[in-house]
C-alpha positions in Angstrom: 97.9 104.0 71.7 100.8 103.6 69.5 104.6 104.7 70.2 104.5 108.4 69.6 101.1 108.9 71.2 101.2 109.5 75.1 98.7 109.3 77.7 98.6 111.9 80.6 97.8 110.0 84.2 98.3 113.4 86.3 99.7 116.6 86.9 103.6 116.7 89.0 102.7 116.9 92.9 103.2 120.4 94.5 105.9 118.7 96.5 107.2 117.5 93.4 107.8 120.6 91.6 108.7 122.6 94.7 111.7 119.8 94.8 112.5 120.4 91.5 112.3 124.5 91.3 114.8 124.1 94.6 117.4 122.4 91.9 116.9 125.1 89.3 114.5 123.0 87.4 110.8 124.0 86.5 108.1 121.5 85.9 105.4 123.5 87.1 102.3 122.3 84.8 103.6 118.9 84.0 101.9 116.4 83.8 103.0 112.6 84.2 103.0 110.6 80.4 103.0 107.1 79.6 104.0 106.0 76.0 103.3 102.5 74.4 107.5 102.8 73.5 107.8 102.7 77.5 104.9 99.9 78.1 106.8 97.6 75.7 110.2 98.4 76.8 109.4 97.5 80.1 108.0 94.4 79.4 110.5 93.3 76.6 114.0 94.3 78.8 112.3 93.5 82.8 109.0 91.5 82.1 111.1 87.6 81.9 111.1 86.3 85.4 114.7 84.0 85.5 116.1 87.0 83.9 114.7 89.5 86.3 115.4 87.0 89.4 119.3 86.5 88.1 119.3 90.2 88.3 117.8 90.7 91.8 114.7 91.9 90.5 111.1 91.0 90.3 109.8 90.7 86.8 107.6 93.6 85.9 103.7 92.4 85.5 101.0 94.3 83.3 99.3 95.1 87.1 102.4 97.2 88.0 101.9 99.7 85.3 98.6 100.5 87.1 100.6 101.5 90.1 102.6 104.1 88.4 100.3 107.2 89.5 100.8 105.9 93.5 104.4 105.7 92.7 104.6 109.3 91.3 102.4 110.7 93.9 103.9 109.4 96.6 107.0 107.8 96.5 108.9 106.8 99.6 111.9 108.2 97.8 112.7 110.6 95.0 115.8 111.6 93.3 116.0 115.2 91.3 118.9 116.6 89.4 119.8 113.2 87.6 120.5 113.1 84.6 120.8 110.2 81.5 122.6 111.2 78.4 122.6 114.6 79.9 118.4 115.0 79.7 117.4 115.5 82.9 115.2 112.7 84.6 113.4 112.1 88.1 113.7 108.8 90.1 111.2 107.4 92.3 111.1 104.4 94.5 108.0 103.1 96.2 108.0 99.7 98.4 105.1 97.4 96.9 104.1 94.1 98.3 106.0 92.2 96.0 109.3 94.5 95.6 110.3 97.8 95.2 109.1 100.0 91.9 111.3 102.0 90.4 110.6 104.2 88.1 112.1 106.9 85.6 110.8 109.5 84.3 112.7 112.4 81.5 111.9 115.9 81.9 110.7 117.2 78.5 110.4 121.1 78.1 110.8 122.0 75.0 108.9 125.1 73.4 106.2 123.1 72.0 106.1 119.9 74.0 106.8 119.5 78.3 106.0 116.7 80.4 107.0 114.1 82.9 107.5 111.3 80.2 107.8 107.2 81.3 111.7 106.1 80.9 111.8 102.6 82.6 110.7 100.7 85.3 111.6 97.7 87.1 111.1 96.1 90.3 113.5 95.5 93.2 113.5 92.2 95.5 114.7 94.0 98.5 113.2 96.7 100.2 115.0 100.1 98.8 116.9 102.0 101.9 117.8 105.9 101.2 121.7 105.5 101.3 121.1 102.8 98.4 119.2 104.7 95.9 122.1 107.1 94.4 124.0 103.6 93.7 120.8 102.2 91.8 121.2 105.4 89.3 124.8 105.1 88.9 125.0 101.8 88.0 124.3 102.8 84.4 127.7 104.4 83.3 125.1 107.3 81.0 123.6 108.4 84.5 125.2 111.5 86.5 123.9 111.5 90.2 127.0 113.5 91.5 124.2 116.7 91.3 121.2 114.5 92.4 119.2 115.3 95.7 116.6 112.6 97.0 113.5 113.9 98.5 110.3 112.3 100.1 107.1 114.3 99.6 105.8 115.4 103.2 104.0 112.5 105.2 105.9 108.7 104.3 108.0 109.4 107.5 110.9 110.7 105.9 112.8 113.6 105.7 111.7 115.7 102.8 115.0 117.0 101.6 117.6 114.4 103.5 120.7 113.2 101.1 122.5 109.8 101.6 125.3 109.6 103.6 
């Protein structure tokens, strides 16, 4: 697969785009895309581990890419109405063994191409609480969060449509 190709690994969760319609945003018939950009973005900017340590994080591993669909599906959190550079993106954080994934995804819908397409990933050392994620995304000074609503799809034990204090 080379940079401009993608590679589908699902279709957005019913919770998913019933989060997203409630911000004004439709995704229904999306699917969830990988790129070989993202794959070697990931790896090049959080795949060195004394980098990733210095930074609190947990250097991304070619294993964690496999975990993307679980961390899409059913996320222990997810943030809609972000945006970077003012394209529209979703957050998710799911707890893993070794750290917490999160992920970013940008909302393509254009006339002739829509999808759910890989941004970046990287991996947290400490578990991820609620109240914590909005300050992950706003760390980067092209993210807007001030609109962003985190929701949990039905079932991880958290309320599906709870902001952070």
């Amino acid at each position: 697969m080379d940079s401009v190709k993608k590679m589908s690994i699902g279709k957005a969760a019913k919770w998913l785009v019933e989060s997203a319609k409630d911000h004004g945003i439709n995704i229904e018939g999306f699917e969830h895309e990988i790129t070989e950009y993202f794959r070697n973005h990931v790896i090049k900017e959080h795949g060195n581990p004394e980098r990733e340590k210095a930074r609190g994080q947990v250097a991304i591993i070619e294993g964690d890419f496999e975990n993307i669909l679980d961390v899409v599906s059913s996320p222990n959190y997810a943030m809609i109405g972000a945006t970077r550079d003012c394209q529209n993106v979703i957050y998710y954080a799911r707890k893993m063994p070794d750290g917490t994934i999160i992920y970013v995804e940008d909302i393509i819908s254009g006339s002739k191409n829509k999808g759910l397409r890989s941004k970046t990933m990287f991996k947290r050392i400490k578990d991820l609480i609620e109240g914590k994620f909005k300050n992950i995304a706003s760390m980067n000074s092209r993210n807007d969060v001030s609109k962003a609503k985190i929701v949990s799809p039905v079932g991880t034990g958290s309320n599906p449509s709870c902001t952070p204090n």
